[in-house]
N, C-alpha and C positions, 0 to 999 in steps of 0.2 A: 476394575481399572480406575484410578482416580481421574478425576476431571479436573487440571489443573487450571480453566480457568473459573472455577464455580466462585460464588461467594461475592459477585457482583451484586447478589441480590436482586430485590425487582426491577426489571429494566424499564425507565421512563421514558416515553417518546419527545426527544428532545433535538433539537435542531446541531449538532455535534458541529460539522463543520458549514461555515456560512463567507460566502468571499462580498466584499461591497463595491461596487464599480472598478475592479480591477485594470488598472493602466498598465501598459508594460511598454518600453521604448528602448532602441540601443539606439548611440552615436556610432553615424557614422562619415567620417568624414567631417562636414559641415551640418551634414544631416542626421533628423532626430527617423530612426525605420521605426515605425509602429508594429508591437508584436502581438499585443493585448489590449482589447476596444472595450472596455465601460461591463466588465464580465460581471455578473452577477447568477452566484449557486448558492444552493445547499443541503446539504445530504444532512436525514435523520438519524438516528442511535437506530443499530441494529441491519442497515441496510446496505444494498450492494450497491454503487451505481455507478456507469462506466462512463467514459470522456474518450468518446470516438471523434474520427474526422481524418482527411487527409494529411500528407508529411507535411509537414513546413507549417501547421494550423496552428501550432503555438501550445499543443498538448502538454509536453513536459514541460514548458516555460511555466504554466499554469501550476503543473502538480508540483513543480521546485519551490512556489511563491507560496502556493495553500501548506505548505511543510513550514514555511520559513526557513528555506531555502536560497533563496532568494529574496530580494526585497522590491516592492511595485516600484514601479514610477510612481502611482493614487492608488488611491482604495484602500480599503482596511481587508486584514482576512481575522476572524473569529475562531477560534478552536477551543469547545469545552467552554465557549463561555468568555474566553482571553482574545481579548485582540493583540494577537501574537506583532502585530507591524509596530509596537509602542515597546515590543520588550528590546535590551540588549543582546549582543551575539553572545554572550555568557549565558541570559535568560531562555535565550532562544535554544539552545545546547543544551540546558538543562531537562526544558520543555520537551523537546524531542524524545530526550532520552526516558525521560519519565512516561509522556501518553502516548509516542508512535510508533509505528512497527512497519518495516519498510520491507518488500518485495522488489527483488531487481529481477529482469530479464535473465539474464548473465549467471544464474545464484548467488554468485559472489562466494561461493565457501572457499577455504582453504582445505587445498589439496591434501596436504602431511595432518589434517585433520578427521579425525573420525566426524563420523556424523552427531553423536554425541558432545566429543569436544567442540565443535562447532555451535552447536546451541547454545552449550557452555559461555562461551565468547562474548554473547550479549549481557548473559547476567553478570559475570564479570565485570563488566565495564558500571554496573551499579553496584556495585561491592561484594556480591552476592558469591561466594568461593565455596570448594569443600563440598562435601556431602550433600549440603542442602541446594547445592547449583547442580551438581550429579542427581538426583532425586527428582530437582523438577522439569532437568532436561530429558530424564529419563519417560517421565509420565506424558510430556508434550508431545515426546516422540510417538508414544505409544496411541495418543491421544490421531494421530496425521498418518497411523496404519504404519509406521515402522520398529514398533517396539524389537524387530527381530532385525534390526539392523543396526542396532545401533553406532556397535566397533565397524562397521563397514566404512570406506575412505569413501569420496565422492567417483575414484577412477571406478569402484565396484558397483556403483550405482546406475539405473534407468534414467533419463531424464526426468522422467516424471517424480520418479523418488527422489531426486538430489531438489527437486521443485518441492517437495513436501519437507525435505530438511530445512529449507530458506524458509519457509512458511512457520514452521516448528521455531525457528530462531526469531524470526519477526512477533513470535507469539508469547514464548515462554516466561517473556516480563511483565505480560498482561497489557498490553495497551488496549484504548478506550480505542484507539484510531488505527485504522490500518491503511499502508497508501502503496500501491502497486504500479509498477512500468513496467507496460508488457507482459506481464507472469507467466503466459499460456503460450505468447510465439515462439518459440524454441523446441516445442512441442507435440505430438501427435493428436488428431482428434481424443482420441480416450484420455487419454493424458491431461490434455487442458481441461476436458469435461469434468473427470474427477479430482482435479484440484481446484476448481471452480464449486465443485457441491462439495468440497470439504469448506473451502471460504462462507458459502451461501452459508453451513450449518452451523459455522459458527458466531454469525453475525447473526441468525436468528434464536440460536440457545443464550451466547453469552451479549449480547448487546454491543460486539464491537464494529465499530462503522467503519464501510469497505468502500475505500475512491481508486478506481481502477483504471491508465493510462492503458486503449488496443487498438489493436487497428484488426483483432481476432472478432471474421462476425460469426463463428461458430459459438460462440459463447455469451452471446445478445439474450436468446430464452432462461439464463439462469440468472442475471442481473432484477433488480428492482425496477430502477430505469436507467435510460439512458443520454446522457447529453450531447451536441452535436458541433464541435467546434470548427468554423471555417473562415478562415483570413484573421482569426484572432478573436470573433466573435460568437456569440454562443447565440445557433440557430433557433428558432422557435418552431419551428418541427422537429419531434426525437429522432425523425429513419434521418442517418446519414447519407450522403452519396457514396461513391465507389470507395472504397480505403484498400489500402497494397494489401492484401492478404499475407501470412507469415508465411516464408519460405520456411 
């Protein structure tokens, strides 16, 4: 089977994403709501680490801003080296499209799509058409335990498996970075578990760095570490308190 993401070569321990006093605020009213207090992280090449805490803590406001997604009130965010907060929304489009690979709760696939054509869809969007986007969507596939699905639509799918096709599409351009919301609640114990030690194995073979938005504490023992967001702030203990478990 080919390894479509080989050819990284040796992976060097290198600080991938790094946020710097992170501000976050919305107007409201007359008033500034504080969303994000003076955050500062950051995840190595190669590693998993999750961003727990309860609703309202400011979790996806953070993983929207470290994407360049969003833009701070302060602080810089770093990815790869770039302080992504100095580039343009053209620059920042590009960047994305080039080192990140995104993971939604939801999968986000298209229904009238094969699982295949679905992978497809990413390279696509980098030019990448024809045989040699068929090829490496095929091998990605094969690569996240579905080479025998490929023509299967999303309605013929497990949960877990339509989770492994999003993962396959997030993957198959190769990004250095991978950034997840929620990946696992939607899903059954075994489920999240074995898409969590496909993520863990990939980020320990291919060197790609895993920031992962749960409120899932069944999947705290496969992570690297863990960070603890509350009222907007990032705690100085890793155990979180209570977080809503996934329905």
């Amino acid at each position: 089977m080919t390894t479509p993401l080989a050819g990284h070569g040796s992976i060097a321990t290198q600080q991938t994403i790094m946020a710097h006093g992170i501000e976050m605020s919305y107007q409201l009213g007359d008033q500034q709501v504080p969303v994000l207090k003076d955050v500062n992280l950051s995840v190595t090449s190669g590693k998993i680490k999750l961003l727990m805490g309860p609703s309202g803590s400011g979790k996806t406001t953070l993983l929207s801003i470290l994407a360049g997604l969003l833009s701070p009130t302060g602080g810089r965010v770093e990815l790869l080296g770039q302080n992504i907060t100095q580039l343009s929304r053209a620059q920042l489009s590009r960047f994305r499209l080039e080192h990140i690979g995104f993971i939604f709760q939801g999968f986000n696939l298209f229904p009238a799509l094969t699982a295949i054509e679905n992978v497809e869809l990413a390279l696509d969007l980098r030019g990448i058409r024809g045989k040699v986007a068929r090829d490496q969507s095929r091998d990605m596939l094969e690569h996240v335990g579905l080479g025998n699905k490929i023509n299967h639509h999303p309605r013929d799918l497990s949960g877990g498996q339509k989770q492994r096709v999003a993962i396959a599409r997030a993957l198959v351009a190769r990004p250095k970075i991978v950034m997840a919301d929620e990946p696992t609640a939607a899903l059954d114990s075994h489920s999240g578990h074995a898409v969590m030690e496909l993520l863990r194995k990939l980020a320990k073979e291919e060197g790609v760095t895993v920031l992962m938005v749960t409120h899932d504490p069944r999947i705290v023992d496969i992570a690297d570490s863990t960070i603890c967001l509350e009222d907007g702030e990032i705690q100085a203990t890793s155990v979180c308190g209570p977080t809503s478990p996934p329905i």
